[in-house]
C-alpha positions as CSV (number, residue, x, y, z in Angstrom):
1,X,-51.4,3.9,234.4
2,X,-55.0,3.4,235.2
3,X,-55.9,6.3,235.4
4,X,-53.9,7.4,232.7
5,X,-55.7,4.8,230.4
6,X,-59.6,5.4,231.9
7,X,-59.2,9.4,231.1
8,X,-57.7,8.4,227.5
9,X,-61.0,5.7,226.8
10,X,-63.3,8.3,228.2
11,X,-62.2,10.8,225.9
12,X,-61.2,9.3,222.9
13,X,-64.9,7.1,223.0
14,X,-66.7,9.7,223.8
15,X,-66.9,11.1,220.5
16,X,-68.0,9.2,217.1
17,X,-65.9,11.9,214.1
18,X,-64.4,10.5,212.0
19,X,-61.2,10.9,213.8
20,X,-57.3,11.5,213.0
21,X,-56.1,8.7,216.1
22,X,-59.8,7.4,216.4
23,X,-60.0,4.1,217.8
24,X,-62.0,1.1,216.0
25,X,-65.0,-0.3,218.7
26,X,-62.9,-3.2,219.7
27,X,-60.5,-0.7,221.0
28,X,-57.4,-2.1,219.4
29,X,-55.6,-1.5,216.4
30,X,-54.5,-4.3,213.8
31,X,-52.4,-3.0,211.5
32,X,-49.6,-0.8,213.3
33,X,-48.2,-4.0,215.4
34,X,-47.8,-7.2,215.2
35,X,-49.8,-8.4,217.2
36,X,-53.3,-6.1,218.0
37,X,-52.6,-3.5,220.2
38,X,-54.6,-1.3,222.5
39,X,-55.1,2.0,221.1
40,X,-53.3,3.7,224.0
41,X,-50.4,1.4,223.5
42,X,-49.7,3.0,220.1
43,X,-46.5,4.0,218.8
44,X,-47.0,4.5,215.2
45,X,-49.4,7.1,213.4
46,X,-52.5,5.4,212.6
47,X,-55.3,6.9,211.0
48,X,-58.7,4.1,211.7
49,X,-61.9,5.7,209.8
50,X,-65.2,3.4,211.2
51,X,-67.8,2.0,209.7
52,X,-69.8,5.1,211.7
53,X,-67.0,7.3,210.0
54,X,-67.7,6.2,206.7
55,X,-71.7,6.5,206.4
56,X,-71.3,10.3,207.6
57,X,-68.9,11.2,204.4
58,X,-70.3,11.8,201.0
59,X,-68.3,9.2,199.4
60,X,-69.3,6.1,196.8
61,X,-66.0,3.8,197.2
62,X,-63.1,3.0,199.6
63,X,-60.7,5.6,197.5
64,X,-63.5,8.2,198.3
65,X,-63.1,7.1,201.7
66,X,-59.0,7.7,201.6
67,X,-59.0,11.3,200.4
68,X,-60.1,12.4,203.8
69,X,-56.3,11.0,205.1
70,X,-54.7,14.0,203.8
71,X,-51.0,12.3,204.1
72,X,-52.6,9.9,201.6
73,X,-52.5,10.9,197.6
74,X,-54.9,9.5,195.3
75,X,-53.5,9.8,191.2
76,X,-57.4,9.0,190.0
77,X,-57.9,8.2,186.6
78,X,-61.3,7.6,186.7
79,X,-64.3,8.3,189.3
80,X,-65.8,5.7,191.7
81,X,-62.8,4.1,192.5
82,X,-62.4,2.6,188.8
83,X,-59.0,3.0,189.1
84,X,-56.1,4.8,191.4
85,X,-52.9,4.6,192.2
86,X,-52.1,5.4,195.8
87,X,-48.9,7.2,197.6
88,X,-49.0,8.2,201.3
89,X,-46.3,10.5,202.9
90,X,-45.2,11.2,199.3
91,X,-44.2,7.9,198.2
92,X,-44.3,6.2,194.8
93,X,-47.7,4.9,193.8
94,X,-45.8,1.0,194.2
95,X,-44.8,2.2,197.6
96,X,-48.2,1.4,199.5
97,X,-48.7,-1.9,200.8
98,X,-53.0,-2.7,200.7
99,X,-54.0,-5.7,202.9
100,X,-58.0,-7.1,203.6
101,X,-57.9,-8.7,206.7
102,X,-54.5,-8.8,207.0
103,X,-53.9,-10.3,203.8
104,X,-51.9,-8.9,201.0
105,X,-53.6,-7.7,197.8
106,X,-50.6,-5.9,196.0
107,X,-50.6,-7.3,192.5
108,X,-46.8,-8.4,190.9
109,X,-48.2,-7.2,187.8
110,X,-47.8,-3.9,188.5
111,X,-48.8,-1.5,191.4
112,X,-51.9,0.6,189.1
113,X,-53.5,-2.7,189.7
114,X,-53.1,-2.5,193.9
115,X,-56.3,0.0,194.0
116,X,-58.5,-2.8,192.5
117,X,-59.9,-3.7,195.8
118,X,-61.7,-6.6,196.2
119,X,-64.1,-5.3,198.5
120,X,-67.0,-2.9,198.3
121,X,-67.9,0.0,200.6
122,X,-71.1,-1.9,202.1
123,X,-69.2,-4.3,203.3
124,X,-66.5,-2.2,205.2
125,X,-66.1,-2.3,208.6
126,X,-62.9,0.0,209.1
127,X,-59.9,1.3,207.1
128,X,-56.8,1.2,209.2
129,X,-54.2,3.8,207.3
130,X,-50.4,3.0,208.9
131,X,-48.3,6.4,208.0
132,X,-44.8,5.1,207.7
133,X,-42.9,1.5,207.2
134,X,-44.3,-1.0,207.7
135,X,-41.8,-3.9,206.2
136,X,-40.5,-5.2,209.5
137,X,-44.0,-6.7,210.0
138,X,-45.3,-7.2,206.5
139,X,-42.4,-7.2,204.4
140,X,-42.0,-5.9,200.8
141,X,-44.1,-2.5,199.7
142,X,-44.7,-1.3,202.8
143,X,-42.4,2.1,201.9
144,X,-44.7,5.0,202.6
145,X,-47.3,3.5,204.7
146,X,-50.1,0.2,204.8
147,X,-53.8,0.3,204.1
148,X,-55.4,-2.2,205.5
149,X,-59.5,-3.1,205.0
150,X,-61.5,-5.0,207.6
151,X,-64.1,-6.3,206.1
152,X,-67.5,-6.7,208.2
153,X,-68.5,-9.7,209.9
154,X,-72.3,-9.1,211.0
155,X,-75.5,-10.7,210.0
156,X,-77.6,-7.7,209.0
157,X,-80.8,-8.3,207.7
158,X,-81.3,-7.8,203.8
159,X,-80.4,-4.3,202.7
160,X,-80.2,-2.8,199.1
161,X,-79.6,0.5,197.2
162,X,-80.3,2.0,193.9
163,X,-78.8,4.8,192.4
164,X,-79.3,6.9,189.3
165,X,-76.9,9.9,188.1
166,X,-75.5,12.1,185.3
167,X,-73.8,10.9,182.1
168,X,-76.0,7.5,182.4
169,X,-74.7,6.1,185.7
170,X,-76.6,3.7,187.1
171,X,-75.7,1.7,190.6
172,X,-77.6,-0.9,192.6
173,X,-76.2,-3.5,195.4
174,X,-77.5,-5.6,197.7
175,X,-76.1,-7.7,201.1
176,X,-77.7,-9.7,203.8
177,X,-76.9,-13.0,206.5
178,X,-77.8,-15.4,208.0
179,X,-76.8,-18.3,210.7
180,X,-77.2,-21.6,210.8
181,X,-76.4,-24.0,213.9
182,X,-72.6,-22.6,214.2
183,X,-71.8,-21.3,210.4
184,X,-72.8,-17.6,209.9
185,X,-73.2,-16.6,206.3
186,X,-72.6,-12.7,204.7
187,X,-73.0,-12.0,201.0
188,X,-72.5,-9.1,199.4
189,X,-73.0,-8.2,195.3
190,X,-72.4,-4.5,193.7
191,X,-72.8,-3.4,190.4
192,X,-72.7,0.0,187.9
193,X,-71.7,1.4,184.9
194,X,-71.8,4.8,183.2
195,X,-71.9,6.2,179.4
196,X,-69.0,8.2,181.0
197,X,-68.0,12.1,180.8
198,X,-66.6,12.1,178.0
199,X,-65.0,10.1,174.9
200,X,-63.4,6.7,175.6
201,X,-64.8,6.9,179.2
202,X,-67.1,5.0,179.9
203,X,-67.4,2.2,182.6
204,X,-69.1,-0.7,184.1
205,X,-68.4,-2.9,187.1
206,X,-69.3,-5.9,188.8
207,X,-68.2,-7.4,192.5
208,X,-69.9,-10.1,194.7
209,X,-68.1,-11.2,198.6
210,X,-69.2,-13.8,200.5
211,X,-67.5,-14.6,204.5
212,X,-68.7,-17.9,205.7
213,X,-67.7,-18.4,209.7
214,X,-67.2,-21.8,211.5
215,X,-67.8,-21.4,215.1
216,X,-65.9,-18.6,216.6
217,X,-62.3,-19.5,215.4
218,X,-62.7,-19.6,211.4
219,X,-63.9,-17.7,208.7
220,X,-63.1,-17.7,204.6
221,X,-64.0,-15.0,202.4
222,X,-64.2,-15.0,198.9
223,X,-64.3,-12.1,196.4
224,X,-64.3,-11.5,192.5
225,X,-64.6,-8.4,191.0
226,X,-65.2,-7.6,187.3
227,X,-64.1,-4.4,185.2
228,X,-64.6,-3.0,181.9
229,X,-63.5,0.6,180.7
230,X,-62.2,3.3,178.6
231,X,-59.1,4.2,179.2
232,X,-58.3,7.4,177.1
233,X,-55.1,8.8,178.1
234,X,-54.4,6.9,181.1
235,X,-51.0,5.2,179.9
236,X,-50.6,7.3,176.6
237,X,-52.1,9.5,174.3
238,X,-54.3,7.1,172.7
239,X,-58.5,6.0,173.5
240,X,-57.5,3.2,175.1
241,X,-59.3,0.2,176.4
242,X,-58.8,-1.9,179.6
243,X,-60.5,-5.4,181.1
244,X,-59.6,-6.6,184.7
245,X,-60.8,-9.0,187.1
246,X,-59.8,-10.4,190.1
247,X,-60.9,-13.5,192.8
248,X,-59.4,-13.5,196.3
249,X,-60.1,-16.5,198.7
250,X,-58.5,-16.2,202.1
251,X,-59.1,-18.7,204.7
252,X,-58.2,-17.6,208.5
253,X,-58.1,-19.6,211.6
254,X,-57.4,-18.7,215.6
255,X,-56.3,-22.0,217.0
256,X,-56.4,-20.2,220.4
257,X,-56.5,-16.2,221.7
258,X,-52.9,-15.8,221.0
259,X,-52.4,-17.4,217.5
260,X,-53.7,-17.0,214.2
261,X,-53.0,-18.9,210.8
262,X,-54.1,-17.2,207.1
263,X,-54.0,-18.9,204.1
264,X,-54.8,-17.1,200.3
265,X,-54.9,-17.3,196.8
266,X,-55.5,-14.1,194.6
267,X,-55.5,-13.9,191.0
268,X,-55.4,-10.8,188.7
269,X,-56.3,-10.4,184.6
270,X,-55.7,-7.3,182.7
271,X,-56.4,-7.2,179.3
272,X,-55.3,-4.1,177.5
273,X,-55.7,-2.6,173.8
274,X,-53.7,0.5,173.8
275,X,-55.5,1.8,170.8
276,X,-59.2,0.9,169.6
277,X,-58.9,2.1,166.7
278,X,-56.4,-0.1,165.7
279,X,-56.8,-3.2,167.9
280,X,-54.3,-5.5,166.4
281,X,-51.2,-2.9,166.7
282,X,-50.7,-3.6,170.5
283,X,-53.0,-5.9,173.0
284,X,-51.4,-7.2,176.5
285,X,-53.2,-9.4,177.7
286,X,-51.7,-10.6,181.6
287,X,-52.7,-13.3,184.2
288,X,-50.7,-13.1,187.7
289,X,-51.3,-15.6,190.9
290,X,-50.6,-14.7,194.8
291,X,-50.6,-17.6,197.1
292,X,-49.3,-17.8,200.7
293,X,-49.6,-19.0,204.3
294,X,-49.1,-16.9,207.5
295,X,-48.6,-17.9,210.7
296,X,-48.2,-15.7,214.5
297,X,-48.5,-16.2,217.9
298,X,-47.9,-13.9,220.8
299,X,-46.1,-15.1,223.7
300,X,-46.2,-13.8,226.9
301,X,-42.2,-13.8,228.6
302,X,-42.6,-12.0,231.8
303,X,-45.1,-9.4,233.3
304,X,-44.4,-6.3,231.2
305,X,-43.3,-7.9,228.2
306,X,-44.6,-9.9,225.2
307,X,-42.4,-11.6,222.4
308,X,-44.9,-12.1,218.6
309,X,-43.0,-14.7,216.3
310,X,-44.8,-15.5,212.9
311,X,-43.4,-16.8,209.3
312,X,-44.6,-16.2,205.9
313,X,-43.9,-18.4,203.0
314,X,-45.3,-18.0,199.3
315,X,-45.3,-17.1,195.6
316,X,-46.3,-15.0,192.6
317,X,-46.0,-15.7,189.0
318,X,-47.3,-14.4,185.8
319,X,-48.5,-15.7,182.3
320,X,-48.5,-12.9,179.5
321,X,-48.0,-12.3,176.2
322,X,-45.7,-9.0,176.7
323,X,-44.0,-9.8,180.2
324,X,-43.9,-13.7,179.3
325,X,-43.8,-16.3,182.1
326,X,-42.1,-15.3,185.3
327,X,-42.3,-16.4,188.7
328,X,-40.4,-16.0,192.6
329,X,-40.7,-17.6,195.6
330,X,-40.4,-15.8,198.8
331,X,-40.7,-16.6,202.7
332,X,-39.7,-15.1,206.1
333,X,-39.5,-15.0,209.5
334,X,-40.2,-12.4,211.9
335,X,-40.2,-11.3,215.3
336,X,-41.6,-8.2,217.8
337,X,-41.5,-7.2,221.4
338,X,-44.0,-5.0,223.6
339,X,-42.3,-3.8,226.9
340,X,-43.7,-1.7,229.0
341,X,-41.7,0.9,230.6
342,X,-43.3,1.7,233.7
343,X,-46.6,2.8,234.1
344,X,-46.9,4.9,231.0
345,X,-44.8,4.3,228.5
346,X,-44.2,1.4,225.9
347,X,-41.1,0.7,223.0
348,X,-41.6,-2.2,220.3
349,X,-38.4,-3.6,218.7
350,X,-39.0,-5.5,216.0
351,X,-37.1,-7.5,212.9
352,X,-38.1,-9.6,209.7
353,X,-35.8,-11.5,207.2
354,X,-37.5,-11.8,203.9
355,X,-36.0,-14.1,201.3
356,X,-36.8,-13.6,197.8
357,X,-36.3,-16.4,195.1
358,X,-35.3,-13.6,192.4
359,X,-33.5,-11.0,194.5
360,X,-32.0,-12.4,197.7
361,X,-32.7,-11.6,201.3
362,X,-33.5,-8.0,202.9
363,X,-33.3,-7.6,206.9
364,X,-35.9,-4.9,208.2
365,X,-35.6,-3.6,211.7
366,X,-38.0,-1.6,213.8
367,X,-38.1,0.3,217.1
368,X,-40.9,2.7,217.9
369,X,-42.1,4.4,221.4
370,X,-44.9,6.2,223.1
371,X,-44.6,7.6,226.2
372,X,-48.1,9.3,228.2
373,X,-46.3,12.4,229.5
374,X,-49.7,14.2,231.0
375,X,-53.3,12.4,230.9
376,X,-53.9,14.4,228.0
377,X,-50.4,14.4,225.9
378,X,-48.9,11.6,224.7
379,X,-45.2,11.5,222.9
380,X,-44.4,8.6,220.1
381,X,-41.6,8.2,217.8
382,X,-40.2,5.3,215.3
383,X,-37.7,4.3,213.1
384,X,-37.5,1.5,210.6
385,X,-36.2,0.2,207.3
386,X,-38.3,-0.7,204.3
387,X,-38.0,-2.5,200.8
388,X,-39.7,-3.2,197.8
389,X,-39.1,-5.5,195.1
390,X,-39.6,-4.6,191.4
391,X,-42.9,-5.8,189.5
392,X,-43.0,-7.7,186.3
393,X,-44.5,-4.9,184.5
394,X,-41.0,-2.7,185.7
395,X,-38.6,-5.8,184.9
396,X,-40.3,-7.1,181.3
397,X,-42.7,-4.6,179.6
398,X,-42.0,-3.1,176.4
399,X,-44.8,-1.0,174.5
400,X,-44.6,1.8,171.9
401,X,-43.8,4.2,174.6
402,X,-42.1,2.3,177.2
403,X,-38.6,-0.4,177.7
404,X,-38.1,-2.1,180.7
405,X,-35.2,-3.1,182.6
406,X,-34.9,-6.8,183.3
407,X,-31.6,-6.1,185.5
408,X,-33.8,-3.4,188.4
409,X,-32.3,-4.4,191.8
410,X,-34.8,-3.8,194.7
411,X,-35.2,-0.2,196.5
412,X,-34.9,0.2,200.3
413,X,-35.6,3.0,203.0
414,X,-34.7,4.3,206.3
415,X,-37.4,6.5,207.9
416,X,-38.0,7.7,211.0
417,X,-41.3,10.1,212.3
418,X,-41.6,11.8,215.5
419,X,-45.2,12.8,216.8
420,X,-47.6,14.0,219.7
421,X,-51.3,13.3,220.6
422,X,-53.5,15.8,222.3
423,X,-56.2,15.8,223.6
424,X,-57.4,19.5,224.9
425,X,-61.3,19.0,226.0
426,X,-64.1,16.9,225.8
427,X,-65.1,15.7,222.0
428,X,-61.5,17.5,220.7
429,X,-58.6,16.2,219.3
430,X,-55.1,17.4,217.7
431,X,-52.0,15.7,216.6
432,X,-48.9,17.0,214.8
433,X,-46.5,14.5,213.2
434,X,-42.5,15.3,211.8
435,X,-41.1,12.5,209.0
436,X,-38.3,11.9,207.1
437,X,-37.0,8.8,204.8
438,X,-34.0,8.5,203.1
439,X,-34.3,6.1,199.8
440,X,-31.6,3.9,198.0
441,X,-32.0,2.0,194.3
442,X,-35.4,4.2,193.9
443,X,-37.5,2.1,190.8
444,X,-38.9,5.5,188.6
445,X,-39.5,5.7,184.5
446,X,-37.4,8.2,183.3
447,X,-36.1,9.7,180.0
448,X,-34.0,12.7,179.0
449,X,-36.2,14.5,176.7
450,X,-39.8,14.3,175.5
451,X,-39.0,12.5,172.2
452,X,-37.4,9.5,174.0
453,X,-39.1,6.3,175.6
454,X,-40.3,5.7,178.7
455,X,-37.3,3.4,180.3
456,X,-37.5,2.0,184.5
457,X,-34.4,2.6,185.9
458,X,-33.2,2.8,189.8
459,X,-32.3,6.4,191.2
460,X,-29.4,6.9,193.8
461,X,-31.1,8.4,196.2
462,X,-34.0,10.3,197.3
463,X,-35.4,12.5,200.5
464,X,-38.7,12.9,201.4
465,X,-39.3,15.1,204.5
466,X,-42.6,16.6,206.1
467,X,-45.0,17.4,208.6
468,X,-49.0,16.2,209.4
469,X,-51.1,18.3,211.5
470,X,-54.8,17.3,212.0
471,X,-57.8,18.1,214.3
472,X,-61.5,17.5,215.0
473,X,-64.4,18.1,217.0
474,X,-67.5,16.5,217.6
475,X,-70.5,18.6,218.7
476,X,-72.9,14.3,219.0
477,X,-74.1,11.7,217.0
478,X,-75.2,14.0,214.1
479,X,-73.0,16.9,213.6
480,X,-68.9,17.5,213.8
481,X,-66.3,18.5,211.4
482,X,-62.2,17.7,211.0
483,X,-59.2,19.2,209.1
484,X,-55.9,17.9,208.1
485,X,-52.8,19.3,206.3
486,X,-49.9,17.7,205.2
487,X,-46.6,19.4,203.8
488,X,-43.9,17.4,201.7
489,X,-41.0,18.1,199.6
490,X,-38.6,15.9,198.5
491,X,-35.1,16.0,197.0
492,X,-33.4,13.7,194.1
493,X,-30.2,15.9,194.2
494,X,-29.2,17.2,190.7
495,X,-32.3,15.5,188.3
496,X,-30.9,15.6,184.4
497,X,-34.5,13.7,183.6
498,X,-37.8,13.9,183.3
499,X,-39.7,11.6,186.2
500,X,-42.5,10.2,185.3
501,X,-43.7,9.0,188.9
502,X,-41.4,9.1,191.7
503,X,-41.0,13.2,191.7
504,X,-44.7,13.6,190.7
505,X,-46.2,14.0,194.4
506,X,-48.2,16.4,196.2
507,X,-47.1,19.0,198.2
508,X,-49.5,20.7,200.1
509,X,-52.9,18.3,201.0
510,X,-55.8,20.3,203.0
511,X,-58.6,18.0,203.9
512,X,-61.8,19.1,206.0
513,X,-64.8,17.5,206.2
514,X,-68.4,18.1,208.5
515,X,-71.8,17.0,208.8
516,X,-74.8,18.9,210.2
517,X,-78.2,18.8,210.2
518,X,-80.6,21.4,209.0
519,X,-84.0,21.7,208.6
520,X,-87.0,19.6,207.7
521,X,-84.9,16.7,209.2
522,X,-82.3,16.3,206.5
523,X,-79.0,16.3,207.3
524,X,-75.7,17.4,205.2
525,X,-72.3,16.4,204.5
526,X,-69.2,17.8,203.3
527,X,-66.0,17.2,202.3
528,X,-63.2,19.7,201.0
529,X,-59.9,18.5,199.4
530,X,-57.2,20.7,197.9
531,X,-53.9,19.6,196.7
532,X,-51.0,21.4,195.5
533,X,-48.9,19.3,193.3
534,X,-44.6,19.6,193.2
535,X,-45.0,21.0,189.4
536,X,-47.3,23.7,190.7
537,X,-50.5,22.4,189.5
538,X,-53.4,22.4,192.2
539,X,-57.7,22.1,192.9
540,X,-59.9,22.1,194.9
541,X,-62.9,19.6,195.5
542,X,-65.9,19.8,197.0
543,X,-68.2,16.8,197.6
544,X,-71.7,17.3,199.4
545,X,-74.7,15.0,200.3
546,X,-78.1,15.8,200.8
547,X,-80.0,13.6,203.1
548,X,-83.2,12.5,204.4
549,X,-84.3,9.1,206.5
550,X,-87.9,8.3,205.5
551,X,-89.0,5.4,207.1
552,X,-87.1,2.4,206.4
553,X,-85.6,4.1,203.9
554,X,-82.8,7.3,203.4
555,X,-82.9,9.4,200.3
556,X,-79.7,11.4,199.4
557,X,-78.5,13.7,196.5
558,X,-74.6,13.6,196.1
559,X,-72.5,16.3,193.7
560,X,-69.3,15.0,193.6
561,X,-67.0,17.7,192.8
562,X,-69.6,20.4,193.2
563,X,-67.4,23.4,192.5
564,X,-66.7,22.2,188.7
565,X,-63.4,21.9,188.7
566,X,-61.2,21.3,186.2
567,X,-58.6,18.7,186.9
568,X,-56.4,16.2,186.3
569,X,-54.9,14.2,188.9
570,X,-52.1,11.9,186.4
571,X,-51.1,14.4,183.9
572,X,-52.9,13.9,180.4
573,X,-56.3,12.6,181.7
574,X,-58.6,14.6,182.4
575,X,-61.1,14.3,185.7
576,X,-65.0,14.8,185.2
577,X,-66.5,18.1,186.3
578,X,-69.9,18.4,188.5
579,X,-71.9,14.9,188.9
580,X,-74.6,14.4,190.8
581,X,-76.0,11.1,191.8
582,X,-79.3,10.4,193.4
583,X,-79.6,7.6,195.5
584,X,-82.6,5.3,197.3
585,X,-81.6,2.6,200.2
586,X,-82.9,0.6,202.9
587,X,-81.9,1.7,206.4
């Protein structure tokens, strides 16, 4: 096992791309357990982009950053991250659980709202992307996979950007800390806005973060972020106008090595006029509130073998003038073992029982494997059973366009993926994955014919199958390219509707992505994305930077979608051709 492990560190270290299976620098992942686990311990397929990953992509915000998981599928409305609905391994945009620091950020509202993350690329430390269930650890959403932010912890000294771009965009942010006696202090502020591409699109933003620590066993972070846009198209064909913001405060505590405790409260506004040009036909206007407490603790039981226990107890509600005043408690318990199986292999069994106020209990089991067959090629498989819970907005919303069902019952998976890692030379990596989940009570929008509402209804069943393939290379510090592909197709039996979300996925994802230098000391960097969508519709996108250090200081030119293509990611609104942004920041 030793020597197993010291080939595996020397390899996977040794190279800093931004990688399919590349480990974080504490050397452990967070997400896919839980409890951390050691990256050669790892069962499950785990994507973990760095924050050396993320300042060699061309990207301007954390959904950038996720287009270069290809099993992940970003339904943009709007550039910079405005606002996205997310699906990994072909799942339905509320079937992604998003955590920060373990925390869940899923709004009850509804899931559009989930991409509204309360966190801004500077102050990213790594994105850890679980492919596959994840409910047995962190209960509901957790369907098609988990994406979990780690927010950064360091006390840089003051750094700031400015940036200036087509169609009136202007950007500037600025972060810094500082220590004093035994509290360390990180704030963070972002803002932008733009005149937009075109009619009813325009934008402006506004996010601060602060992370205070105490000592070396507690921290609390606290977030708000402010929106205001045009929202032509994006939920009917109307110019449209929408208002959000949102304040997270989570407070986290390690009482010893093997223990941790999180508290949080999030709350979410949306204000919505579905038509400006007549404002007082239809307004929503919606206030929900997240609070909870975790608690975990791993336990060792013998020599090869560790036992995590942990509860979660909690609620949401909601205040609205369309949805009206709703509110569930929920809590759980749940449990996971590590044993090692000789010298080079591992499983993890694991269960939770989640108990929802509203809609009962659901029991989510787990077991997943890895097993080093050569010091090069390791084997990992997993099973496990997944649930979600519907979201106001699905239960209570009523619009011209749209009738809810207040009588949805929950929806619930079984899906299992099977998987190897390998690593041929120095600086090289390639891993193939197989999946398959089988879905009950599926939560989708359908209607009959064109001319008929919008109404949420659950499906019998659905299968989603596939297959990931990705590799890399890294030729040092400043140059090294990777490519993914994903395949999916899925199956709803004999459909007599018209889905509006569920059957609306992507079936063939190509990511790439490299950087280089070239002369005169600038360096360049790339990324390709093409998607090929279940209705036959596909693109291609190509985003470049153009960069130079000078000084203390690094100039770049991004084009974001530097081909001009024309594109629309959710059907009916439209995606903005060639932008280019030029941007000035401190190194």
């Amino acid at each position: 096992m030793i020597k197993i492990s010291l080939t595996v560190a020397l390899l996977f270290y040794a190279f800093p791309s931004f990688a399919v299976q590349q480990p974080p620098d504490d050397k452990v992942v967070v997400t896919a357990n839980a409890y951390p686990v050691a990256f050669e311990n790892l069962s499950r397929t785990v994507t973990v982009l760095t924050r050396e990953d993320i300042d060699r992509l061309p990207v301007r915000s954390i959904a950038d950053v996720l287009t270069q998981v290809s099993a992940v599928d970003l339904r943009t409305r709007s550039p910079f991250g405005l606002q996205t609905d997310l699906s990994i391994r072909g799942s339905a945009y509320s079937q992604v659980l998003v955590l920060v620091d373990g925390v869940r950020i899923n709004d009850s509202q509804t899931a559009h709202h989930n991409s509204d993350f309360p966190v801004q690329l500077q102050d990213v430390e790594r994105i850890e992307v679980l492919l596959g269930p994840g409910s047995s650890i962190y209960g509901a959403d957790a369907f098609g996979g988990i994406i979990n932010i780690i927010t950064r912890r360091d006390l840089e000294r003051i750094r700031a950007s400015v940036s200036a771009g087509q169609n009136g965009l202007f950007e500037a942010s600025a972060s810094t800390g500082f220590a004093a006696g035994n509290i360390t202090q990180r704030i963070s502020v972002t803002g932008n806005r733009s005149a937009g591409f075109e009619y009813d699109r325009e934008f402006r933003t506004l996010a601060i973060s602060s992370r205070t620590g105490i000592g070396n066993r507690s921290s609390v972070f606290v977030s708000h972020i402010d929106k205001e846009f045009g929202a032509n198209g994006f939920y009917g064909p109307s110019p449209s106008k929408e208002w959000t913001d949102q304040t997270l405060v989570s407070f986290e505590h390690r009482p010893g090595n093997e223990s941790i405790l999180h508290g949080y409260y999030r709350t979410h506004s949306d204000r919505f006029i579905y038509d400006i040009r007549s404002p007082g036909m239809f307004e929503s206007r919606h206030r929900t509130h997240s609070a909870g407490m975790l608690a975990k603790t791993c336990l060792q039981s013998w020599s090869d073998g560790y036992v995590t226990i942990g509860g979660e107890a909690g609620g949401d509600w909601i205040r609205s003038n369309t949805l009206g005043r709703h509110e569930f408690l929920r809590a759980s318990v749940f449990a996971e073992l590590q044993q090692n199986l000789g010298d080079d292999a591992v499983v993890y069994p694991g269960i939770r029982l989640d108990y929802y106020s509203s809609f009962g209990t659901a029991v989510n089991p787990t077991l997943s494997g890895s097993w080093w067959v050569r010091p090069r090629i390791r084997l990992r498989s997993s099973v496990g059973r997944a649930f979600r819970i519907p979201t106001f907005t699905e239960l209570y919303y009523r619009d011209p366009n749209n009738e809810a069902s207040p009588t949805l019952k929950p929806e619930s998976s079984w899906a299992a993926d099977a998987g190897a890692d390998f690593v041929p030379a120095r600086n090289w990596m390639a891993s193939v994955t197989v999946f398959a989940r089988r879905e009950s009570n599926v939560i989708d929008w359908i209607r009959e014919t064109a001319a008929q509402k919008w109404r949420s209804s659950n499906l019998r069943r659905l299968r989603t199958a596939g297959i990931e393939i990705g590799l890399e290379h890294s030729l040092g510090e400043t140059a090294g390219f990777s490519a993914r592909y994903s395949r999916i197709s899925a199956n709803a039996g004999s459909v007599g509707f018209i889905s509006k979300y569920v059957l609306d996925y992507a079936r063939d994802s190509w990511s790439a992505s490299t950087y280089f230098p070239i002369p005169l000391s600038f360096l360049y960097r790339q990324t390709l994305n093409y998607k090929r969508r279940a209705d036959g519709r596909d693109y291609c996108i190509l985003d470049s930077r153009l960069e130079r250090h000078i000084g203390r200081f690094t100039a770049s030119v991004d084009f974001t979608n530097l081909l001009n293509s024309r594109y629309q990611e959710v059907s009916g609104v439209n995606m903005p051709g060639r932008w280019f942004v030029v941007t000035l920041r401190t190194r």
